[in-house]
C-alpha positions as CSV (number, residue, x, y, z in Angstrom):
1,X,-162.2,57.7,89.7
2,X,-165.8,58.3,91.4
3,X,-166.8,57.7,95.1
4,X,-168.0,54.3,94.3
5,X,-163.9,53.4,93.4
6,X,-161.6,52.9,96.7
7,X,-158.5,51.6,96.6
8,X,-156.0,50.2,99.7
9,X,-152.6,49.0,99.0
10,X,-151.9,45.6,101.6
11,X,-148.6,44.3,100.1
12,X,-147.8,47.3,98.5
13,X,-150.1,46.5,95.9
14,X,-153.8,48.0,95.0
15,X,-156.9,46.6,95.3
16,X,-160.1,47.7,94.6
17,X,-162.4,47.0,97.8
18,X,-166.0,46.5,98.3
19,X,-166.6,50.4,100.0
20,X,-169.3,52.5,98.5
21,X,-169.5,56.4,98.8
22,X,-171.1,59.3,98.0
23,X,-169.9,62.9,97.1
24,X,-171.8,64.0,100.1
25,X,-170.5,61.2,102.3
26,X,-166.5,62.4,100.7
27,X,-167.2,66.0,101.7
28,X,-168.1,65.1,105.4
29,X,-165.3,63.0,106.1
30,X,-162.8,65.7,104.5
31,X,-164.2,68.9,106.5
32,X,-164.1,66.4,109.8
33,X,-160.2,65.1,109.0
34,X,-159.0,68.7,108.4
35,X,-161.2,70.2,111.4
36,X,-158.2,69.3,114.0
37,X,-155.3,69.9,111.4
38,X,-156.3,74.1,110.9
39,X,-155.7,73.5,107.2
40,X,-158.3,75.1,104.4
41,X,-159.8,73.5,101.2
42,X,-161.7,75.5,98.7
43,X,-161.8,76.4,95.3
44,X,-159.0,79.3,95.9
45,X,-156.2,76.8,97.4
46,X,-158.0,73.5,95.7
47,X,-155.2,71.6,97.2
48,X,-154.2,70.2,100.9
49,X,-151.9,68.6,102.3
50,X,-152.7,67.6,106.1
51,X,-151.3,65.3,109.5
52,X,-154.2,63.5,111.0
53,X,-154.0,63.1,114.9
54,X,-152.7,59.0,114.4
55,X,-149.9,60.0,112.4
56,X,-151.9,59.6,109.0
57,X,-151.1,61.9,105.6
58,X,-153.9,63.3,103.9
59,X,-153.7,64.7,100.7
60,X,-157.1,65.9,99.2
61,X,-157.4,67.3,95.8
62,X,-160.8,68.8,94.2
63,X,-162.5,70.1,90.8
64,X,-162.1,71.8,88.6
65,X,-158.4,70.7,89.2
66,X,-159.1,67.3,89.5
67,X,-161.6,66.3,86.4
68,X,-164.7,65.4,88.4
69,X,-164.5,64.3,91.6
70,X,-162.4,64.8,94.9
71,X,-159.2,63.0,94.9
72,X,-158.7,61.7,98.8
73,X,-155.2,60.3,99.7
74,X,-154.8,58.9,103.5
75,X,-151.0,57.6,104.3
76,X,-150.8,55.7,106.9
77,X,-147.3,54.6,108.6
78,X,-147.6,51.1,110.1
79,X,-145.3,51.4,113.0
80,X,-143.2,48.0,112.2
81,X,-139.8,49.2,112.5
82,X,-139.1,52.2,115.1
83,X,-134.8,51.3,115.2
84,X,-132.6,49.4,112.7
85,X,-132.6,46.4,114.7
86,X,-136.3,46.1,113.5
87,X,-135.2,46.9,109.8
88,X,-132.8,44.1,110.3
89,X,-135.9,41.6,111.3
90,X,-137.8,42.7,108.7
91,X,-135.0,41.7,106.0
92,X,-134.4,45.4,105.1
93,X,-130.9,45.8,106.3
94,X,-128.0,43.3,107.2
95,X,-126.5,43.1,110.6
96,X,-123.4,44.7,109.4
97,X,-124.7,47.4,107.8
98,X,-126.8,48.2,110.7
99,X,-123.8,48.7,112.8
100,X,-122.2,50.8,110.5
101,X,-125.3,53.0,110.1
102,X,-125.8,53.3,113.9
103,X,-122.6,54.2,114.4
104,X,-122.7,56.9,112.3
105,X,-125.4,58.5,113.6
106,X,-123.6,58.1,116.9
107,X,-120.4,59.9,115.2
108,X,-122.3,62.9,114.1
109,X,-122.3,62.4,110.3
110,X,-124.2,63.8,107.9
111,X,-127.0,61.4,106.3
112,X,-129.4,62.0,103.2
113,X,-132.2,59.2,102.6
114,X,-132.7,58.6,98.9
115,X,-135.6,56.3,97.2
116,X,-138.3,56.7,95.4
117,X,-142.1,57.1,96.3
118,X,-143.0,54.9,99.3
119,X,-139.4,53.3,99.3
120,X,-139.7,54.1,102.9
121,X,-137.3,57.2,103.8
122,X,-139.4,58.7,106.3
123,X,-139.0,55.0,108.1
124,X,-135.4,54.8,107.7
125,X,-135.5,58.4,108.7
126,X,-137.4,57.3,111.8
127,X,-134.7,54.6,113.0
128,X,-131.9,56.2,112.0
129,X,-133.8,59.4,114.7
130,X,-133.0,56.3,117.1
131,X,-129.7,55.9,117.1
132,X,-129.4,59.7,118.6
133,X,-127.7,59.7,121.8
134,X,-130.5,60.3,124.8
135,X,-129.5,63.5,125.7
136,X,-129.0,65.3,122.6
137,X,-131.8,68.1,121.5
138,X,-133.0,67.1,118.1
139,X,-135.5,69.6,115.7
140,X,-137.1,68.5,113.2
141,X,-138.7,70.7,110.0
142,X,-141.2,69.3,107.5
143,X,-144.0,70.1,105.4
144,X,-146.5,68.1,106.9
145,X,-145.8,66.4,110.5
146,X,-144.7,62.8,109.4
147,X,-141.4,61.5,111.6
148,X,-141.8,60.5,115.3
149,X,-138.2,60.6,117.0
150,X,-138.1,58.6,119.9
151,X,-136.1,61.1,122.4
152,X,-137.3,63.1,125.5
153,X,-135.9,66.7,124.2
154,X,-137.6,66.8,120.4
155,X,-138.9,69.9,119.0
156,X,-140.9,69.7,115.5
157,X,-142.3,72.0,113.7
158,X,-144.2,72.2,110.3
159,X,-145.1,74.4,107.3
160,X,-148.2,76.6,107.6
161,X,-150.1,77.6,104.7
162,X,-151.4,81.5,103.4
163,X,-154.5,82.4,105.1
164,X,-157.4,83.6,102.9
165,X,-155.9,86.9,102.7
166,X,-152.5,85.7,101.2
167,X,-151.2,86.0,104.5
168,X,-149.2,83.9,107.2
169,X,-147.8,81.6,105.2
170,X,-144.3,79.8,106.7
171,X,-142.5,78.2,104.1
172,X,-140.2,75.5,104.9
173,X,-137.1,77.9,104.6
174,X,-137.9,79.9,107.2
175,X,-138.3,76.8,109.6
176,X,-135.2,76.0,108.8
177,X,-133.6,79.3,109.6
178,X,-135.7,79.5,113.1
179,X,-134.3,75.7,113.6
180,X,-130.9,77.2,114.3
181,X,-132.1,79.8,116.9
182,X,-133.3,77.0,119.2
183,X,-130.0,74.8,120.5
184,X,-129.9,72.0,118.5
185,X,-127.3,69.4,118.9
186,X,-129.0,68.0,115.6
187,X,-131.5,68.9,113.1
188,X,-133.6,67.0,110.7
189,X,-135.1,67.9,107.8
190,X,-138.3,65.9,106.2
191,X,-137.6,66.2,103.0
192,X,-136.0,68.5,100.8
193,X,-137.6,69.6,97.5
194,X,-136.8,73.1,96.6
195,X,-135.0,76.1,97.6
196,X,-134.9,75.0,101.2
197,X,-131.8,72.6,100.2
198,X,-129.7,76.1,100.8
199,X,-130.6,76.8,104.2
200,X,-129.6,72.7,105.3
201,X,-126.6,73.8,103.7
202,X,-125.8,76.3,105.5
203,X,-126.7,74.7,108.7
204,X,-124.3,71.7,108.2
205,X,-121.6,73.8,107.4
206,X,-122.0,75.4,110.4
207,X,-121.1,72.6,112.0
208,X,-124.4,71.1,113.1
209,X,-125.3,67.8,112.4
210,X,-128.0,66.6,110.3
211,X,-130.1,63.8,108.0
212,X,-132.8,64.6,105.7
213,X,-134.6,62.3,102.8
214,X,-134.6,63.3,98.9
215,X,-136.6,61.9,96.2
216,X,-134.3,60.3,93.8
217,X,-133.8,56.9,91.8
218,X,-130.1,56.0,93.3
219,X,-127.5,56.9,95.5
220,X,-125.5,58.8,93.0
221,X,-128.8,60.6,91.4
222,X,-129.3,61.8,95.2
223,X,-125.8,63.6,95.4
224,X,-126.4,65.0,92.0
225,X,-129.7,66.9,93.3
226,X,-128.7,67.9,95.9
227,X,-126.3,69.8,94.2
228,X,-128.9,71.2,91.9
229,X,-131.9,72.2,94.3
230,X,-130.0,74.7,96.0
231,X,-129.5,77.0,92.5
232,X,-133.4,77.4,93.2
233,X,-132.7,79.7,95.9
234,X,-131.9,82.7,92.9
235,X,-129.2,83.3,90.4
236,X,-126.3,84.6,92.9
237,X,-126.0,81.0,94.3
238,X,-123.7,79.2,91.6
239,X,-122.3,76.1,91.2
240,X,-119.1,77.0,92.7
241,X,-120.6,77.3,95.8
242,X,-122.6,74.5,96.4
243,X,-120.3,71.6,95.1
244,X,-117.9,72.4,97.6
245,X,-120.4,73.0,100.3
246,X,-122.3,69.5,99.6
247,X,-118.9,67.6,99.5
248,X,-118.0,68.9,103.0
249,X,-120.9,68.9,104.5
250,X,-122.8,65.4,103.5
251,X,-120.7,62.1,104.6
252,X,-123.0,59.2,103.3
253,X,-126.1,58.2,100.7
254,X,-129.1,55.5,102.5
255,X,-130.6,54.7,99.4
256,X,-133.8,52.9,99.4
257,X,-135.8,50.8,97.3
258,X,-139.2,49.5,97.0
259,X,-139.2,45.8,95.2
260,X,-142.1,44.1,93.2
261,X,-143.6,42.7,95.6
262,X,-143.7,45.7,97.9
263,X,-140.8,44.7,100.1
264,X,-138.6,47.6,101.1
265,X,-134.9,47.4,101.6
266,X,-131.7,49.4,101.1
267,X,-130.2,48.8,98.3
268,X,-127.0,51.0,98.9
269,X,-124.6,52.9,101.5
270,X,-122.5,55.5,99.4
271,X,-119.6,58.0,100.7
272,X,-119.3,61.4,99.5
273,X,-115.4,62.3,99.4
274,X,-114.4,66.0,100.0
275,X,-112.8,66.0,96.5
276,X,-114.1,68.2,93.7
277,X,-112.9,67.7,90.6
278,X,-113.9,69.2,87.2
279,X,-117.3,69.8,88.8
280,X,-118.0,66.2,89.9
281,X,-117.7,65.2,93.3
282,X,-116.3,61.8,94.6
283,X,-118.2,59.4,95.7
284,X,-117.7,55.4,96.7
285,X,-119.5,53.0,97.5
286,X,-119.8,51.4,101.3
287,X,-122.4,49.3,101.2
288,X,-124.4,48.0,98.2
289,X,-126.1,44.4,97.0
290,X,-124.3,41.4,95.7
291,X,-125.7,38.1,95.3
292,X,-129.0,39.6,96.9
293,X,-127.2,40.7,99.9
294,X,-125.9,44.0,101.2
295,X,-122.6,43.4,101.6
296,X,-119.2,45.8,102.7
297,X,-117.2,46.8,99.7
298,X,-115.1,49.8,100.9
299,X,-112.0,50.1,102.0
300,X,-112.0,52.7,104.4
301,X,-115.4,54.9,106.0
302,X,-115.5,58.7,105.2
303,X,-114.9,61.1,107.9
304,X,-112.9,58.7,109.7
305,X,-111.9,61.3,112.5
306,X,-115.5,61.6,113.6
307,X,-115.7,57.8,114.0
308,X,-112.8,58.0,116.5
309,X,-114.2,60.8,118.8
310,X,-116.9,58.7,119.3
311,X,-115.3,55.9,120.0
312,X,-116.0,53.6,116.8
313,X,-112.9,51.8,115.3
314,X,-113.3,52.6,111.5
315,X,-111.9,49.1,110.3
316,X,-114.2,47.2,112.7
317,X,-117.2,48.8,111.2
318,X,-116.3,48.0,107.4
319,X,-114.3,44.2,108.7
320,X,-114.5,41.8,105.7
321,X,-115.0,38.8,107.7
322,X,-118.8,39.7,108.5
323,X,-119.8,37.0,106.0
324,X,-121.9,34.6,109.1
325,X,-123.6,38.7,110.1
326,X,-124.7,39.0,106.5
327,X,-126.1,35.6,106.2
328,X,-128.0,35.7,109.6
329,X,-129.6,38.5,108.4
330,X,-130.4,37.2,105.1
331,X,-131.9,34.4,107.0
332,X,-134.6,36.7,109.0
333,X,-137.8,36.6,107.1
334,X,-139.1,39.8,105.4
335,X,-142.3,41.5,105.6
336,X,-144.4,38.1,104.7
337,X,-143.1,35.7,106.2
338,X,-140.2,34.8,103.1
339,X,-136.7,35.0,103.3
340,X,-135.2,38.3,103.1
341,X,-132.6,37.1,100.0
342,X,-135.8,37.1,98.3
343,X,-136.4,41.0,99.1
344,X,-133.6,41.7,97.7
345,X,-132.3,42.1,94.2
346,X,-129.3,42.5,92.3
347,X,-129.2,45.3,90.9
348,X,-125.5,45.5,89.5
349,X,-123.4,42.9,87.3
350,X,-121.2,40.9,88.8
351,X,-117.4,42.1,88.4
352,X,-115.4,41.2,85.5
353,X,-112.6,38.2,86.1
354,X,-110.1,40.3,84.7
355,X,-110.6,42.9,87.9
356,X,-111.1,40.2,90.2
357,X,-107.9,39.0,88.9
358,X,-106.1,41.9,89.5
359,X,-107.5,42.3,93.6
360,X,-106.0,38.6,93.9
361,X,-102.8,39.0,92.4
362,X,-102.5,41.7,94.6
363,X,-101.3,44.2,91.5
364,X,-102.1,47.4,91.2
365,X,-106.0,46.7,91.1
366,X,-106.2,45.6,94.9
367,X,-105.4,49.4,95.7
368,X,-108.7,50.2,93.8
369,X,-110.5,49.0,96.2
370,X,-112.3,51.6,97.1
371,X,-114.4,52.4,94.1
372,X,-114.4,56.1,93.7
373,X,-117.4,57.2,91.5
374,X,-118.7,60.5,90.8
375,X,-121.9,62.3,90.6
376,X,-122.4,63.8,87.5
377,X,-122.0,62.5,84.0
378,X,-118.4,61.5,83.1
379,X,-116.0,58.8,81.5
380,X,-113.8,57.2,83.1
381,X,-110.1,57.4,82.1
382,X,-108.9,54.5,79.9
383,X,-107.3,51.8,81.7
384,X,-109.2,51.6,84.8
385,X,-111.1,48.2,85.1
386,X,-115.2,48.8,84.9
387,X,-115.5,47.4,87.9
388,X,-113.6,47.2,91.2
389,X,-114.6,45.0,93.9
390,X,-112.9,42.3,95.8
391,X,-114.6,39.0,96.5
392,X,-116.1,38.7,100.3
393,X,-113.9,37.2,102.6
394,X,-110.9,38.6,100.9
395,X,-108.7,41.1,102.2
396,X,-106.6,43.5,99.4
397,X,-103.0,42.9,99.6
398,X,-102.4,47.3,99.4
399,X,-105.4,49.7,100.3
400,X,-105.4,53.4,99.9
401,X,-104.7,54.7,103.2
């Protein structure tokens, strides 16, 4: 790629426009973006990573890493959803759902955005930031400045690279640990990549809450890093430790995914249980697309004491007769101007007669209700149906309790 090539995704697709640069012309608009950032690029840190004063990303890469020519990356965040009612709008999220999601945040559990590469995290990030009570003091840690939380008493803080004598640098570890010293009611990390996974940890165990975002291509992949980014941190931390610790400290999965045609939407809400079993933790499913729809599949919301001390009534939030919500949200057009069914897509198979059968019947299949997966790679023991979901509008004759 020279100068002469510059690309913009509208869409969420890439076209080529009609802009003409130099190398000179490259070089001047680089050393004037990173002039208010306080960032460095030269040949002995050849990369940066940098927030513009509108809220932008830059990423710059140069030779002899790159093959011949600079490598400029601007992110920009267009400001269309700030809360979930806007996600809603936009076709991204049912009514329903949004409800639940809110009132989680309200209730003080423990969220971790999944998706992949622009799937938009650090949005859903963003309005899940609004659903934080007004006078709750929220910190945020990232690598580069990225969320804007739209409460009075916020306090953000970013990495800080070496300086040219190898000096100075703050890794995002050591924001986290300086998080804690400064009265949080909540703290929120970026995103999570490496060893820094450890010190979240901790913090939510401590009884803090929290959200972050992870990179990862579902709901269940997510739970399964998590679990494996914090054995970065040296060889004393074991698995022992940390499968425990993410099970208690992590009470649901946003998963979100970037369609086709550039339309973003979640595609699943998943529970993490407090079970660990042969190394695998529990997990279900609240949330997740059928027909093109998100619809409610569980039986019952995880930490269901936190719910209550917020006020929230658990089976309100999860009610089965939310069929008119879902459908007025499927009716709100998405990003350009189509109907949001069309943003999303079904990404599972329909379940088997026999199962939905056995929920009808009211047998021993309507206590499977809730569909307890797990993270890690196991079989599941003979018997059980493949798939275990009860038509909407139904209601199981048992649940699990």
């Amino acid at each position: 790629m020279t100068p002469a090539e510059i690309y913009v995704a509208r869409g969420g697709e890439s076209e080529l426009t009609s802009l003409v640069l130099t190398e000179s012309h490259v070089r001047t608009l680089v050393e004037r973006m990173l002039k208010s950032s306080g960032r460095r690029l030269d040949l002995s840190s050849p990369f940066v990573d940098a927030s513009l004063p509108d809220g932008s990303r830059l990423h710059v890469v140069i030779p002899d890493v790159t093959r011949a020519h600079w490598a400029v990356n601007i992110r920009k965040f267009a400001a269309r959803a700030r809360r979930l009612q806007d996600l809603v709008a936009l076709g991204s999220l049912t009514v329903q759902a949004a409800e639940f999601l809110a009132a989680a945040v309200d209730s003080g559990l423990n969220i971790l955005v999944s998706g992949a590469t622009q799937a938009g995290k650090t949005t859903m990030l963003n309005c899940l930031c609004a659903a934080i009570g007004p006078r709750e003091r929220v910190v945020t840690v990232e690598e580069v400045f990225e969320l804007k939380v739209a409460l009075r008493d916020v306090v953000g803080m970013q990495c800080r690279q070496a300086n040219l004598e190898g000096t100075g640098e703050i890794p995002l570890r050591r924001l986290v640990k300086e998080a804690l010293r400064m009265r949080p009611d909540r703290l929120v990390v970026g995103e999570v990549r490496e060893a820094e996974s450890l010190d979240m940890l901790i913090a939510l165990n401590a009884g803090l809450p929290g959200m972050c975002s992870l990179h990862a291509n579902s709901a269940r992949d997510a739970v399964t890093k998590i679990c494996t980014l914090p054995l970065l941190a040296g060889e004393n931390i074991s698995s022992a430790f940390v499968l425990p610790t993410v099970a208690s400290c992590f009470d649901l999965v946003v998963h979100c995914h970037r369609g086709a045609t550039g339309h973003r939407y979640v595609a699943e809400v998943l529970a993490i249980g407090n079970r660990v079993e042969n190394g695998v933790i529990e997990t279900y499913p609240v949330f997740r697309l059928e027909d093109g729809t998100l619809r409610c599949v569980a039986a019952e919301v995880p930490s269901t004491e936190k719910f209550r001390r917020a006020g929230h009534d658990p089976a309100e939030l999860i009610r089965q007769d939310g069929a008119h919500d879902n459908a007025a949200a499927a009716a709100a057009p998405g990003p350009h101007g189509t109907p949001a069914t069309t943003g999303f897509q079904d990404r599972e198979a329909p379940s088997s007669p026999r199962a939905d059968e056995k929920v009808r019947s009211g047998g021993r299949g309507a206590q499977s209700s809730r569909r307890r997966t797990r993270s890690g790679p196991s079989e599941e023991p003979r018997g059980r149906p493949a798939a275990r979901t009860r038509p909407s509008g139904t209601r199981p004759a048992g649940t699990e309790s």
